[in-house]
C-alpha positions, 0 to 999 in steps of 0.5 A, spaced: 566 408 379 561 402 376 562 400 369 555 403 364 552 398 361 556 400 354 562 398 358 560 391 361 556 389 354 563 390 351 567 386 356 560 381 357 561 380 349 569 379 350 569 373 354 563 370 351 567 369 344 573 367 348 567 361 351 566 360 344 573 359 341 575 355 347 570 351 344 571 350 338 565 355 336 566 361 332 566 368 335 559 371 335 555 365 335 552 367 341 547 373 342 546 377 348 540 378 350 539 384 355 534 382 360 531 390 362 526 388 368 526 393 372 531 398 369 531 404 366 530 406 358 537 411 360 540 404 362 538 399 355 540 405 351 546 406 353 547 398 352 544 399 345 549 404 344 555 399 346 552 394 341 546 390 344 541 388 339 537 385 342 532 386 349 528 382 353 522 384 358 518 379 363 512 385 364 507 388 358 505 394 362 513 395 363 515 394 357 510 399 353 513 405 357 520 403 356 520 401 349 514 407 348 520 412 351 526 409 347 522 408 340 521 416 341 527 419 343 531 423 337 537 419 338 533 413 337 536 405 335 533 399 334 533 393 337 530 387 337 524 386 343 523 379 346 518 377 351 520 372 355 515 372 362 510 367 363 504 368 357 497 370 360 492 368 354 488 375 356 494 378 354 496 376 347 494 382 344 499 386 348 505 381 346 503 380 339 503 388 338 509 390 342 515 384 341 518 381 335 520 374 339 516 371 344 520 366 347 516 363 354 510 359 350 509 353 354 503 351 353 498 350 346 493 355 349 498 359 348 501 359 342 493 359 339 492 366 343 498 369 340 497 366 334 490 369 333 493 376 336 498 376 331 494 375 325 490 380 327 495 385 328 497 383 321 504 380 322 507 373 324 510 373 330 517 368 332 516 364 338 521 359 342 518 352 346 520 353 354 521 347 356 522 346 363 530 342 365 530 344 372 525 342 378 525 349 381 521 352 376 514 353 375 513 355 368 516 351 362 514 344 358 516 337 359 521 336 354 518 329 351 511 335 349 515 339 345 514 336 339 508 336 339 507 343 341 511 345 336 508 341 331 501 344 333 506 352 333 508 350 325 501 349 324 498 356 326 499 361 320 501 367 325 507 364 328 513 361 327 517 357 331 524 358 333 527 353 337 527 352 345 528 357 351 530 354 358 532 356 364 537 352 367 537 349 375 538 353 381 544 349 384 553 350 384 553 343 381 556 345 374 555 338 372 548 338 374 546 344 370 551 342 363 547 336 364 539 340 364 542 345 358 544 338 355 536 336 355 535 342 351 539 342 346 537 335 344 530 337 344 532 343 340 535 338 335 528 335 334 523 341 333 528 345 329 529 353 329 535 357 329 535 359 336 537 356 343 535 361 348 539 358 355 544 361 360 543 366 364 548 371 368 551 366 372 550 359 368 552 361 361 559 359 360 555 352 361 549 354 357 555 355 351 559 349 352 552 346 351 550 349 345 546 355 347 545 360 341 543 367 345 545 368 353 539 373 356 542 376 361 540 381 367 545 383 372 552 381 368 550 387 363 545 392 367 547 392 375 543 390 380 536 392 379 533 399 381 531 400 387 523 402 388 522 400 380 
């Protein structure tokens, strides 16, 4: 029978802390992000259930129907919400409204978009720089503009920023991929935060010998994706 969600967050959490200790880090220094898309709100409540706190979503319309259904339900928890798709400027508002973290900005545009949302919503909103460490992916800055960006983030009043998200090279070369995590945690060194967001289901023994504070992952924690969703 398929281990549930609860289950594999549970087993998920005891290799990460063995990860750690086997680095020298300290057990429960890395978060786990569980990244919904495309699964049902019965399966993230039954991660929250075994104990995630935190999860991520890559589509608004997606994300308010779910977090609509679990916000509503009797046995409802609370769980962090994080936006980690690509940000259209025309949908800041939405994001601003609905996540408490949004971790893809990667470009100042943005950042002035989200700025302005939040402060219109009254809140100020966690943000993370994405860089761009892999040659397979479209999205994300050069490391050396980071600085920059985030320079401008610090100076916007509906903001704060959080440190770095990455995602890593699509290759086996492990060493390649340790190497591009490197890049990110030396950026992360520079613009401060608290949070380096890399690492994914496949890459995140990598991404924690690197440094990384929070894995998001997919399939590891949920499955292959519902079908026809």
């Amino acid at each position: 029978m398929p281990l549930s969600p609860a289950q594999r967050f549970r087993t998920l959490r005891a290799e990460l802390d063995d990860e750690l200790r086997s680095c020298g880090r300290a057990r429960g220094s890395v978060r786990i992000l569980g990244v919904s898309k495309k699964q049902s709100p019965e399966a993230i409540l039954d991660a929250v259930r075994g104990g995630l706190d935190a999860v991520g979503e890559n589509y608004v319309q997606e994300a308010k129907a779910k977090f609509e259904a679990l916000d509503a339900g009797s046995d409802a928890l609370p769980f962090e919400k994080h936006y980690i798709g690509h940000i259209q400027t025309n949908k800041a508002k939405a994001i601003a409204s609905l996540f408490d973290v949004v971790q893809s900005v990667d470009r100042i545009e943005a950042a002035a978009a989200l700025d302005s949302a939040a402060q219109k919503a009254g809140k100020v909103l966690r943000v993370l720089v994405q860089l761009n460490i892999s040659p397979a992916e479209r999205f994300g800055m050069d490391p050396a503009a980071a600085e920059r960006v985030a320079e401008a983030i610090r100076a916007m009043p509906g903001l704060c920023l959080d440190g770095v998200m990455a995602i890593g090279p699509v290759t086996e070369d492990r060493g390649e991929i340790f190497r591009a995590f490197e890049t990110a945690a030396k950026t992360f060194a520079v613009i401060g935060g608290k949070t380096l967001s890399i690492g994914m289901s496949g890459d995140w023994r990598e991404a924690v010998r690197a440094g990384s504070t929070m894995v998001r992952i997919g399939t590891a924690l949920f499955g292959e994706r519902v079908p026809g969703r």
